[in-house]
C-alpha positions as CSV (number, residue, x, y, z in Angstrom):
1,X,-37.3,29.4,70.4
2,X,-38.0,30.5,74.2
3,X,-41.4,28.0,73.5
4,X,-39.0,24.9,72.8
5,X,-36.9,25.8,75.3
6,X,-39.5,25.8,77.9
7,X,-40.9,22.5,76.5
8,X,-38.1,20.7,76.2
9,X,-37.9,20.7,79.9
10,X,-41.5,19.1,80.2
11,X,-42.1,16.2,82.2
12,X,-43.4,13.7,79.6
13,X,-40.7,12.6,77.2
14,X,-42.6,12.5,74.1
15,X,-43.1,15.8,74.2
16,X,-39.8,16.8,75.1
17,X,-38.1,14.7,72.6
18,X,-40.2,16.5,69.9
19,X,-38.7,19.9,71.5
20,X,-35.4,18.8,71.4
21,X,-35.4,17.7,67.5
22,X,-36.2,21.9,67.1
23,X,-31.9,22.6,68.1
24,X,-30.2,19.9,65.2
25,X,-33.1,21.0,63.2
26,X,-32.5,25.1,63.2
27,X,-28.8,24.5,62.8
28,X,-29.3,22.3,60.0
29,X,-31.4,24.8,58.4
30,X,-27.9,27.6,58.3
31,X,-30.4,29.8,60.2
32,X,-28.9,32.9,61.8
33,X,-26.8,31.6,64.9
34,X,-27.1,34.4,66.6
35,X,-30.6,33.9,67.8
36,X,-29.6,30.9,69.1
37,X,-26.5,31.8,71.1
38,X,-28.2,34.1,73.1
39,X,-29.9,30.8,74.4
40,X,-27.1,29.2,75.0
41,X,-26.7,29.6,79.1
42,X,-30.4,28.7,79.2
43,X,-30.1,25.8,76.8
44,X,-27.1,23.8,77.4
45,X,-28.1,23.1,81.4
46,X,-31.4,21.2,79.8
47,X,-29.9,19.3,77.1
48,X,-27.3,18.0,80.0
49,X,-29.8,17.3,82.1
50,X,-31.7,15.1,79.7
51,X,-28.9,13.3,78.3
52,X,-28.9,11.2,81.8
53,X,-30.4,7.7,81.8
54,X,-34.2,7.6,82.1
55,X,-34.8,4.8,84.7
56,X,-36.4,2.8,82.6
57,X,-33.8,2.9,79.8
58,X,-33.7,-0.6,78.6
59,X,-29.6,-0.2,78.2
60,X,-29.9,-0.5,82.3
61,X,-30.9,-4.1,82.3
62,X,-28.1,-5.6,81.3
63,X,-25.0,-3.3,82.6
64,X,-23.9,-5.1,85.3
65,X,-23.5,-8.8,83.3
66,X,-19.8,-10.0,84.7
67,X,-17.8,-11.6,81.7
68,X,-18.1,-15.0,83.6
69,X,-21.7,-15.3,82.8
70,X,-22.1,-17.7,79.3
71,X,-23.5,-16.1,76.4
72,X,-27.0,-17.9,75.7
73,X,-27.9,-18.7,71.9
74,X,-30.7,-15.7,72.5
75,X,-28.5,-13.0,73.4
76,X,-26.2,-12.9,70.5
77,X,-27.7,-10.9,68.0
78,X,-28.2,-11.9,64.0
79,X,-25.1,-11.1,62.3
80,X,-25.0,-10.6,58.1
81,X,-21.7,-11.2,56.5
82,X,-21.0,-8.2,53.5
83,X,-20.3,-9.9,50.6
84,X,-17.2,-8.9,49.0
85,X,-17.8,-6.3,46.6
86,X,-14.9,-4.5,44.0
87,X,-15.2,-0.8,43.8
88,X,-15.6,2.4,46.0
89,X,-18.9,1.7,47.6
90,X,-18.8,2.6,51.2
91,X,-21.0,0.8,54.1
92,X,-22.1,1.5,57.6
93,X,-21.7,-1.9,59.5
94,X,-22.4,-0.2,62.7
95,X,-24.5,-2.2,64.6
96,X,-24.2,-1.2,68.2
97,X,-27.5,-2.3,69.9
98,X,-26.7,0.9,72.2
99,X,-27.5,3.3,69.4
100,X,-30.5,2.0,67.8
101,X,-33.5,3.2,70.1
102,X,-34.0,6.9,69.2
103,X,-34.9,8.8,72.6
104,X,-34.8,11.8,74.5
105,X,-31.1,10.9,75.8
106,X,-29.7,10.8,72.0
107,X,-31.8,13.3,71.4
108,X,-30.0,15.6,73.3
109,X,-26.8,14.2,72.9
110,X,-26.8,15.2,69.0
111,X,-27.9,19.2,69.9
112,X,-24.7,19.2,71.7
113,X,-23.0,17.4,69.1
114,X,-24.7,20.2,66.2
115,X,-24.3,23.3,68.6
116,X,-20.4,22.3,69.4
117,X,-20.1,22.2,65.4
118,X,-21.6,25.8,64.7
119,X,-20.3,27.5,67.9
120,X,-17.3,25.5,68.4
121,X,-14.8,26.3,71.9
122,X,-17.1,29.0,72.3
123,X,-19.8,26.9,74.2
124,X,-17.3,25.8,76.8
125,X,-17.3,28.3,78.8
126,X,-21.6,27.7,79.6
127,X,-20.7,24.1,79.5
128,X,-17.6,22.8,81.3
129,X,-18.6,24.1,84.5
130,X,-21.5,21.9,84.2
131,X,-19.5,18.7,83.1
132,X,-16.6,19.5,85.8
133,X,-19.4,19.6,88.2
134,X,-21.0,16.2,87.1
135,X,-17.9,14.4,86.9
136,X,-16.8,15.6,90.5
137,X,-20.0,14.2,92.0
138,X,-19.7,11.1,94.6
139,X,-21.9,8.8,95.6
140,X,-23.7,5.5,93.8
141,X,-26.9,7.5,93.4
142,X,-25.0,10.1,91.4
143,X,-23.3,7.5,88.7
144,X,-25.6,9.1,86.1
145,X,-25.0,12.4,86.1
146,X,-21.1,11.5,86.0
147,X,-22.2,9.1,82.9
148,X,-24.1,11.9,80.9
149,X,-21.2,14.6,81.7
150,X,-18.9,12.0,79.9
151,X,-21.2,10.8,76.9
152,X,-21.7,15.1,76.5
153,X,-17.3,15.3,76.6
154,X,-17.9,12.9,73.6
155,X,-20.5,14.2,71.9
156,X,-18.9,17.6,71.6
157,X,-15.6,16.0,70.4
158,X,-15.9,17.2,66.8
159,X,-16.5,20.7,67.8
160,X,-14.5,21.7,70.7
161,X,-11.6,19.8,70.0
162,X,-8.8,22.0,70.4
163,X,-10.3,23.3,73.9
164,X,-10.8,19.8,75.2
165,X,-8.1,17.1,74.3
166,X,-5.5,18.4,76.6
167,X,-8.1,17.5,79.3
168,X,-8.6,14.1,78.2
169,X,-8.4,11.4,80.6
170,X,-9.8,7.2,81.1
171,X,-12.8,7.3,83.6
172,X,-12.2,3.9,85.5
173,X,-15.4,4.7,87.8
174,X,-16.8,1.8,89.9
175,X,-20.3,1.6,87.2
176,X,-19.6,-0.2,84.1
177,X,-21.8,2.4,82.3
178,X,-19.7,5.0,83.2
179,X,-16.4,2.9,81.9
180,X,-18.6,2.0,78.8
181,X,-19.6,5.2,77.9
182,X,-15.8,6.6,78.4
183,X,-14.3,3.9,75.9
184,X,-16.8,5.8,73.2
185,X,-15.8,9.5,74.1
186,X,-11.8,8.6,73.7
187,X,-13.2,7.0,70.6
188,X,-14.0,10.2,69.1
189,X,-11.0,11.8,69.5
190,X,-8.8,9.6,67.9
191,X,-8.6,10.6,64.7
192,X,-8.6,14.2,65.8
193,X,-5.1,13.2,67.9
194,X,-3.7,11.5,65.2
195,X,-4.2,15.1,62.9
196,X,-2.4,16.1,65.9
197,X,1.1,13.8,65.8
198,X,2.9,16.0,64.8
199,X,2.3,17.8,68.2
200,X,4.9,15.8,71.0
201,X,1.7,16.7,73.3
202,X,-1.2,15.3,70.7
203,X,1.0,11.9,70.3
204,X,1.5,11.7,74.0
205,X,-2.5,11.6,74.2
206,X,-3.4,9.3,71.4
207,X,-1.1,7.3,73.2
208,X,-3.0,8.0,76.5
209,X,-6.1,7.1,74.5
210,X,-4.7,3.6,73.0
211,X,-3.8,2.3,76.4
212,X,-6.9,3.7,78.3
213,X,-8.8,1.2,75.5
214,X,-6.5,-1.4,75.5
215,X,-7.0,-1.4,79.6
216,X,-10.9,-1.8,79.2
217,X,-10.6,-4.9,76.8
218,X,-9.9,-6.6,79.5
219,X,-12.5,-5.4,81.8
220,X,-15.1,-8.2,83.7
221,X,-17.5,-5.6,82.8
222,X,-19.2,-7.8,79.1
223,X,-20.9,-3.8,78.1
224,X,-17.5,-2.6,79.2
225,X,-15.5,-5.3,76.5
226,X,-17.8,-4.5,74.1
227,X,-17.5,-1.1,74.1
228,X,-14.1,-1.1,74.5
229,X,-13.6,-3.7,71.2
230,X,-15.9,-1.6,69.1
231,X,-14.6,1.9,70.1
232,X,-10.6,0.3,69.0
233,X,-12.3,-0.5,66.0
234,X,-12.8,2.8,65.4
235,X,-9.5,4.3,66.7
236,X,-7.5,1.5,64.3
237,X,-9.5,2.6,61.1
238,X,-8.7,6.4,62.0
239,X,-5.2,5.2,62.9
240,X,-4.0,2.7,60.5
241,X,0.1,3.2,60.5
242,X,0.3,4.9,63.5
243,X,-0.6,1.6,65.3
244,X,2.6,0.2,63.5
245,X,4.9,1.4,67.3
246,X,1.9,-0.4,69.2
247,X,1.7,-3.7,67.4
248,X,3.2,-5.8,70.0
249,X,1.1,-4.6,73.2
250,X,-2.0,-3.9,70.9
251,X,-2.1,-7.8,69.9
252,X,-1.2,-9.2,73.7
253,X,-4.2,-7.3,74.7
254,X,-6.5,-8.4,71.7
255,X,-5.4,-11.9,72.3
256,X,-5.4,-11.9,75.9
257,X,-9.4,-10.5,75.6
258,X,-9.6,-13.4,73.1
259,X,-9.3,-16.0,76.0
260,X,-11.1,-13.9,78.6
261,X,-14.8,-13.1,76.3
262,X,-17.8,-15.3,75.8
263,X,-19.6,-15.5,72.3
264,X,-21.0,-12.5,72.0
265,X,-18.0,-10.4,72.9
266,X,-15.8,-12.5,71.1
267,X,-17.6,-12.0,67.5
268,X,-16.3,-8.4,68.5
269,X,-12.8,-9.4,68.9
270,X,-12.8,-10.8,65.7
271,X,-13.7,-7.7,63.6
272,X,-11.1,-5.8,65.7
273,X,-8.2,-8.0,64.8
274,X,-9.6,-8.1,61.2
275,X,-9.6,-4.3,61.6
276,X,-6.3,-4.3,63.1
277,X,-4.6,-6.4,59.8
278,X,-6.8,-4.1,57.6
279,X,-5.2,-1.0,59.0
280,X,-1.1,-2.1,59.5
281,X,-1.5,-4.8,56.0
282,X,2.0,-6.6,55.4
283,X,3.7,-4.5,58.8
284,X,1.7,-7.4,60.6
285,X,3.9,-9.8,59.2
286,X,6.8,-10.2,62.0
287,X,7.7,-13.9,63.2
288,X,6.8,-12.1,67.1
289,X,3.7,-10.7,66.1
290,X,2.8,-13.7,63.9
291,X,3.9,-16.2,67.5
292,X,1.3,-13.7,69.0
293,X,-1.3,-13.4,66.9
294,X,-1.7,-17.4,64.8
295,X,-2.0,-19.5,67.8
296,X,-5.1,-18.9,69.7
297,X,-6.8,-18.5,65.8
298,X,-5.8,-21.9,64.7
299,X,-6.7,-23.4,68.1
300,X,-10.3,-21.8,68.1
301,X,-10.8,-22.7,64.4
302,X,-9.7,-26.1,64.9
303,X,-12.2,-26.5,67.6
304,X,-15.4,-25.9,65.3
305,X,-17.0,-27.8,63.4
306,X,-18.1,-27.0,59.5
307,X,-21.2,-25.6,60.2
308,X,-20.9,-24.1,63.3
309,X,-22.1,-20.5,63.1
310,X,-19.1,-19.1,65.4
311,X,-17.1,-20.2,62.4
312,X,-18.7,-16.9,60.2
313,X,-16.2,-14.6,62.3
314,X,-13.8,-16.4,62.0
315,X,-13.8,-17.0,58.4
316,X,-13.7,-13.0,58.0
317,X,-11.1,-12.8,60.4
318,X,-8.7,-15.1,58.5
319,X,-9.5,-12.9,55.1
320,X,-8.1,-10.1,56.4
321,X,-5.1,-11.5,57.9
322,X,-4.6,-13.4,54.5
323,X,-4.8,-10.4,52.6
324,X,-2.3,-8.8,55.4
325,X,0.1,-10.9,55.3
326,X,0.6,-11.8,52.0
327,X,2.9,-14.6,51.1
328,X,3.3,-14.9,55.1
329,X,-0.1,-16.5,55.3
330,X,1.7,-19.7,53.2
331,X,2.2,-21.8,56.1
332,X,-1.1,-21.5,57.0
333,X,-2.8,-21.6,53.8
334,X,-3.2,-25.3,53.3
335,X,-5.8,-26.2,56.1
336,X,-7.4,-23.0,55.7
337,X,-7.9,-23.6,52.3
338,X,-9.1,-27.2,52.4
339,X,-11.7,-26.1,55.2
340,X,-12.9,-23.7,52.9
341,X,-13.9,-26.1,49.9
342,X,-15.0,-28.7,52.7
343,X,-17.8,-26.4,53.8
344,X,-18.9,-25.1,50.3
345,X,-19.2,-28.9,49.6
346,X,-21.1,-29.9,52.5
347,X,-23.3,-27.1,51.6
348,X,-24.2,-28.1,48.2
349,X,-25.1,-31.7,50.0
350,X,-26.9,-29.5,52.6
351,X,-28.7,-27.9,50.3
352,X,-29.7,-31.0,48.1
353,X,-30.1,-33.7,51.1
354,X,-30.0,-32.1,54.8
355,X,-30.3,-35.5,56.4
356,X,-27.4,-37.2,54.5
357,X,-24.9,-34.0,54.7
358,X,-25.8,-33.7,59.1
359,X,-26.1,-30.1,58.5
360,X,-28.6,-27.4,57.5
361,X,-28.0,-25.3,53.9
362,X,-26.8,-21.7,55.4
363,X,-25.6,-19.9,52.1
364,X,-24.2,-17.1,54.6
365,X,-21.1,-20.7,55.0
366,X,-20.5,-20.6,51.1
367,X,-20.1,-16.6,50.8
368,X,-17.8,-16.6,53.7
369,X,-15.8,-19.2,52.6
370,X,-15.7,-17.9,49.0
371,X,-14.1,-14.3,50.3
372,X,-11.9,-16.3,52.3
373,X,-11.0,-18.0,49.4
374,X,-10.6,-14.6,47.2
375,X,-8.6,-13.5,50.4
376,X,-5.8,-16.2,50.0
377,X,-5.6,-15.2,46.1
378,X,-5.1,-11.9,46.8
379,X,-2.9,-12.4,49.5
380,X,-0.9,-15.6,47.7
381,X,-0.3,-14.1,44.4
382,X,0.7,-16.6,41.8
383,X,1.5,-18.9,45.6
384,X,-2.2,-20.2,45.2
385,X,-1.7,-22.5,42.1
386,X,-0.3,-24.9,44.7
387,X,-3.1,-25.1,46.8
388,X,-6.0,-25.1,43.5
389,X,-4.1,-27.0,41.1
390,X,-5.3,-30.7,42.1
391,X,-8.8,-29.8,43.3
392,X,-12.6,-29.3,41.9
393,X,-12.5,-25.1,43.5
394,X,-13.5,-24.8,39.3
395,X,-16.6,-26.3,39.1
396,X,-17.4,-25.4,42.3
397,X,-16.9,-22.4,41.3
398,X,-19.2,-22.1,38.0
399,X,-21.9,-23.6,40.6
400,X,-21.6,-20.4,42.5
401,X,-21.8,-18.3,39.6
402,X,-24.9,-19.5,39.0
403,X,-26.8,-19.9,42.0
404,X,-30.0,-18.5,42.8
405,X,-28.7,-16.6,45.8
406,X,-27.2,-12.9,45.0
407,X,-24.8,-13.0,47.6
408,X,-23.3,-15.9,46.8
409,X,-22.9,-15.0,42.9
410,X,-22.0,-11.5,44.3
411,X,-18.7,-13.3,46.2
412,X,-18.6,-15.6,43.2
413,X,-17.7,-13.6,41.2
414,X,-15.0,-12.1,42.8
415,X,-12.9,-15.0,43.4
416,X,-13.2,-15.4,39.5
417,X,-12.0,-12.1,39.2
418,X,-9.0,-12.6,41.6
419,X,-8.1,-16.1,40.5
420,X,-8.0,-14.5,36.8
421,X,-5.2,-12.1,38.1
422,X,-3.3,-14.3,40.0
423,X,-3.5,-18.0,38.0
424,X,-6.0,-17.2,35.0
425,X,-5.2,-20.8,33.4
426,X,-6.7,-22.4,36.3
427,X,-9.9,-20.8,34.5
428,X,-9.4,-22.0,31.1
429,X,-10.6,-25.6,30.9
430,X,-14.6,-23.8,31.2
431,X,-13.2,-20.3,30.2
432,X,-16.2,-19.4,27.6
433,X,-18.2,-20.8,30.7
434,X,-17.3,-18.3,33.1
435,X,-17.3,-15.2,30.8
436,X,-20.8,-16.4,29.7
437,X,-22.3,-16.7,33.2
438,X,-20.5,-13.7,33.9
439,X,-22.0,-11.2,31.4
440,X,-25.2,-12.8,31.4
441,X,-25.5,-10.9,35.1
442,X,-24.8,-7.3,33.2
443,X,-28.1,-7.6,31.4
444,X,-30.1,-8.8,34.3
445,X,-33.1,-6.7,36.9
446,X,-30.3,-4.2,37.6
447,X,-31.7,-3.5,41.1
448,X,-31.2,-4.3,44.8
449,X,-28.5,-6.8,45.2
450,X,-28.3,-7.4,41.6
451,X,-26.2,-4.5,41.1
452,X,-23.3,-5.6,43.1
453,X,-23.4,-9.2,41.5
454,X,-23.3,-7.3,38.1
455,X,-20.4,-5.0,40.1
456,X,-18.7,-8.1,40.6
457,X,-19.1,-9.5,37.1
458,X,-17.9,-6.7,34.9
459,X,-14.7,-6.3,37.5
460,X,-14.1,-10.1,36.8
461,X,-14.9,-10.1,32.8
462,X,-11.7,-7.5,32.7
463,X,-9.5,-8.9,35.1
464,X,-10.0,-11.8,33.0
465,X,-9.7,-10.2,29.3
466,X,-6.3,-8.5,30.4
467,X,-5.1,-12.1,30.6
468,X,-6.5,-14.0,28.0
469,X,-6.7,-11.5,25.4
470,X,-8.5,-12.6,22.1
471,X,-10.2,-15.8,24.0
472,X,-13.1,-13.0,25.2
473,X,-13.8,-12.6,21.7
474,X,-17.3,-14.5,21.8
475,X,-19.3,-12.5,24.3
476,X,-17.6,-8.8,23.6
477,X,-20.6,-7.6,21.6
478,X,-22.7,-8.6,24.2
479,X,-20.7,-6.9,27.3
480,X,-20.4,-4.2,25.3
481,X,-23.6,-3.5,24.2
482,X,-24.4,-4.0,28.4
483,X,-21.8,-1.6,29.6
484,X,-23.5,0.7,27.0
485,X,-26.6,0.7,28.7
486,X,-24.9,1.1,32.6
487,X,-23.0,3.9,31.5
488,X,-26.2,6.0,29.4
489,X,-28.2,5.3,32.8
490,X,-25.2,6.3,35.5
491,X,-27.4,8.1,37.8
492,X,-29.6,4.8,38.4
493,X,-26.4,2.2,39.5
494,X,-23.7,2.9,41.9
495,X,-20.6,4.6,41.7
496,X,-18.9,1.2,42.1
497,X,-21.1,0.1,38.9
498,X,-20.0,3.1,36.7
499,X,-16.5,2.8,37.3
500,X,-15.7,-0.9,36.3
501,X,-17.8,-0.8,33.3
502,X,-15.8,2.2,32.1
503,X,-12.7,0.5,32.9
504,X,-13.8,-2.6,31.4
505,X,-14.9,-1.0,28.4
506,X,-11.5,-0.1,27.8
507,X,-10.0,-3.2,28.6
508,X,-12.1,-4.7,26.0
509,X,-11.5,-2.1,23.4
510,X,-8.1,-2.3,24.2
511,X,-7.9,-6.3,23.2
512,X,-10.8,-5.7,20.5
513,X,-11.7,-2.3,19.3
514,X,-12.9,-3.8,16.0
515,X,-15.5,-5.2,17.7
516,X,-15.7,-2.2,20.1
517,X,-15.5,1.2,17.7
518,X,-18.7,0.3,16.0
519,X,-20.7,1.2,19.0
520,X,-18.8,3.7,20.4
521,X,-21.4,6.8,19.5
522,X,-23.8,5.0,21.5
523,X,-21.6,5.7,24.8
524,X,-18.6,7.7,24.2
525,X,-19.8,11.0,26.1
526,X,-20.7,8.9,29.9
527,X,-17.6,6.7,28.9
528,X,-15.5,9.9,28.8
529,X,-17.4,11.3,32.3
530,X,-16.9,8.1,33.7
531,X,-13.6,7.6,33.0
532,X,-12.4,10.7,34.4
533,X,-13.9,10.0,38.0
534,X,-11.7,6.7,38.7
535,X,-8.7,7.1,40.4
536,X,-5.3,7.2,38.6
537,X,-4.3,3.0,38.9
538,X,-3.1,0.7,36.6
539,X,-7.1,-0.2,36.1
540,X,-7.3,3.3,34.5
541,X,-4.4,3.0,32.9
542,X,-5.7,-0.4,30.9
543,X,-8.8,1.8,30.3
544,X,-7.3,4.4,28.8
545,X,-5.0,2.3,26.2
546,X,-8.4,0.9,25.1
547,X,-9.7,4.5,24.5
548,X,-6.7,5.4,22.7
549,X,-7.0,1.7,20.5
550,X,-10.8,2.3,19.3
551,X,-11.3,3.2,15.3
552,X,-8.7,6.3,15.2
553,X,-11.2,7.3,12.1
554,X,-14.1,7.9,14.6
555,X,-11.8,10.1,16.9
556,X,-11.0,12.3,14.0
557,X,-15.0,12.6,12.8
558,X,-15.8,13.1,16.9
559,X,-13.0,14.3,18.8
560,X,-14.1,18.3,18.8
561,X,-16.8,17.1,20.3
562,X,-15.8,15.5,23.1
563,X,-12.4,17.8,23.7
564,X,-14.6,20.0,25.7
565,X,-16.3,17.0,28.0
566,X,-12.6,16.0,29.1
């Protein structure tokens, strides 16, 4: 230890990155902390001192970019839409260029995080002289040091929380990396001030926090916006209701950035609203917030064309907003709608005939457009027959079910599914169709992306055998006897995977369990284990009636066995 502490101060980098990986690493090994906190005095003064830009840290070169400056096609960075997916599968969509390069800076800055988790307040005493000392400095030649004493505040969030948060405060220091960095430190003590609302002093500060973030939206700073957008993301998913006394000031900011930010920034924006309608659902729909909020949307989305790429934000802003507001989206369903099918259209031409359809096939255009789509039936209700009733969204549909792309069946799928709760006999002129296409992807290379189309399938097969009953006769062997399989191999799919074949199981037994019971000592035990890991719904429910409806002769033959599973 006294070796890596000595090294960790050497001169080349490499060498004292490797030294610094030894501190995350011992902690993460639950060795004795006692050994280590006798280091501590000696320790905490190097990791500081090497969580301060390296000159040539390559997040220098562009810190000073004023928001006036247009975006040029090469600096916005290759976005990937998430196709919509049914379940309980969680994903990182974190993709901050600022914390991608691994180096001695980050390095440190996650010992502090580790050793503020194991020793808690009890390493402020070594360290906030240090940071009080940093952040007190003056001068442009000291901006660093000022910088790394507020990324460290940050980094030690999770463990010294209690000792730190009546301290917080917004740095609004002259170097954008300074106000950047700040956004990301009040960041991380958001949801630690919202355990805290009960406390008049802990809502006083996540107040303190909102507006310090709302402020920097609207910096000229573009790092500074970004930082600022992405770091509100992440207070507004810790959040969610407690943003409900904000709404009006939170959305004049948001909307007031939205006029101010090129491209690049303004993809951000997006996935913050989106975020925001996420975290609030139907309290977003107010006539004032609504007068706010609709009219700089409609005017940007009226302004691109069909196969603009700008449009993919867009797109994923408008689904959560649909699904948000409800019924309230209706008086903006109808264009939103038709847009939709018109770029799923021109992309089947694309895709045949660039030349003739004046655009380039982008598949990314259909699955966006397709979760839009599932967006307005989820948030419409019954309201969407209206808008599908007279148009070819079937067919198209079926086409998307069976493309080659797995993203495209993946979101496919799911509109089936959500069009089957909300207006199933839409579906019913090529019912058998979609049922067919549809289990035909639970017997398929379950692997990769296959496993959420297949995810997506078996969600949509029940949703749709709740409704139509004793029409899914034809292919229940054939699900069943695929469900079978998912469920005796659980520990090779996802969780998602597990669950909706266990719930559709039961849906199907519950409609057919003459065509179910015969098979049921092929998968009874994972059906059981499955079934009791999903979350007490009306989906478990359905399942549950179906496990209840199977042969009552096989229960009495097997029951003792499977009492003590449960």
């Amino acid at each position: 230890m006294e070796y890596m502490l000595q090294v960790n101060k050497d001169p080349d980098e490499e060498v004292a990155l490797e030294a610094c990986e030894f501190w995350s690493a011992y902690c993460d090994a639950q060795l004795p902390s006692e050994n280590l906190k006798e280091l501590l005095p000696r320790l905490i003064p190097v990791l500081l001192s090497n969580m301060a830009y390296a000159d040539d840290d390559e997040s220098l070169l562009d810190a000073e970019e004023d928001e006036s400056q247009p975006d040029r096609d090469q600096d916005l960075k290759p976005r990937f839409h998430t196709s919509r997916l049914h379940g309980s599968e969680d994903f990182d969509d974190n993709d901050d260029d600022s914390f991608n390069v691994w180096n001695l800076r980050k390095c440190s800055a996650a010992a502090i995080d580790v050793l503020s988790n194991v020793f808690g307040d009890e390493i402020l005493p070594a360290l906030m002289p240090l940071i009080q000392a940093k952040l007190s400095t003056s001068g442009d030649e000291a901006w660093k040091e000022r910088e790394a004493a507020v990324l460290t505040l940050g980094a030690i969030a999770e463990g010294c929380f209690n000792g730190l948060y009546p301290h917080l405060s917004e740095a609004n220091d002259k170097f954008p990396l300074i106000r950047s960095i700040s956004c990301w430190t009040l960041s991380r003590f958001g949801k630690y001030l919202i355990q805290e609302g009960g406390n008049p002093k802990g809502y006083e500060q996540f107040e303190k926090v909102l507006m310090g973030l709302l402020r920097r939206l609207l910096d000229s700073n573009k790092r500074v916006q970004e930082a600022a957008c992405s770091a509100f993301a992440t207070v507004e998913e810790d959040a969610a209701e407690e943003l409900v006394p904000h709404l009006g000031v939170i959305l004049q900011h948001l909307m007031c950035a939205f006029g101010k930010y090129q491209r690049r920034n303004l993809r951000i924006v997006y996935d913050a609203i989106g975020t925001l309608a996420d975290s609030v659902r139907e309290e977003l729909n107010k006539p004032a917030y609504l007068e706010i909020l609709m009219p700089p949307l409609v005017a940007k989305w009226q302004q691109l064309s069909n196969s603009d790429k700008d449009l993919f934000p867009l797109l994923e802003c408008f689904t959560s907003i649909s699904q948000a507001l409800g019924v309230g989206f209706a008086p903006f369903a109808q264009p939103v709608f038709q847009r939709c099918m018109d770029i799923i259209q021109l992309q089947h031409m694309a895709k045949v005939d660039p030349a003739s359809a004046g655009a380039q096939y982008d598949r990314e255009f259909i699955v966006c457009s397709l979760d839009l789509l599932s967006g307005l039936a989820e948030g419409l209700g019954s309201g969407i027959e209206s808008l599908v009733s007279q148009t070819n969204l079937r067919d198209l549909l079926l086409n998307c079910c069976m493309d080659e792309a797995p993203d495209v069946r993946q979101s496919a799928f799911a509109l089936m599914g959500d069009l089957a709760r909300v207006f199933p006999a839409y579906l019913q002129p090529r019912l058998i169709e979609f049922l067919q296409v549809a289990s035909q992807q639970l017997s398929t290379n379950l692997t990769g992306e296959n496993l959420s189309v297949a995810n997506n399938a078996c969600w949509a097969i029940g949703e749709l055998a709740v409704k139509v009953r004793q029409e899914v006769s034809p292919i229940v062997t054939n699900v069943v006897s695929a469900l079978a399989l998912i469920l005796q191999h659980a520990e090779a799919v996802n969780k998602s995977l597990v669950e909706n074949s266990a719930i559709t199981l039961g849906r199907l037994a519950w409609i057919r369990p003459d065509l179910v019971a015969p098979h049921m000592e092929h998968f009874v035990k994972p059906w059981c284990l499955a079934l009791a890991m999903v979350r007490d719904d009306l989906e478990k429910e359905d399942a549950f009636r179906g496990l209840c409806a199977v042969n009552p002769s096989y229960w009495m033959q097997h029951m003792n066995d499977q009492v003590h599973t449960f």
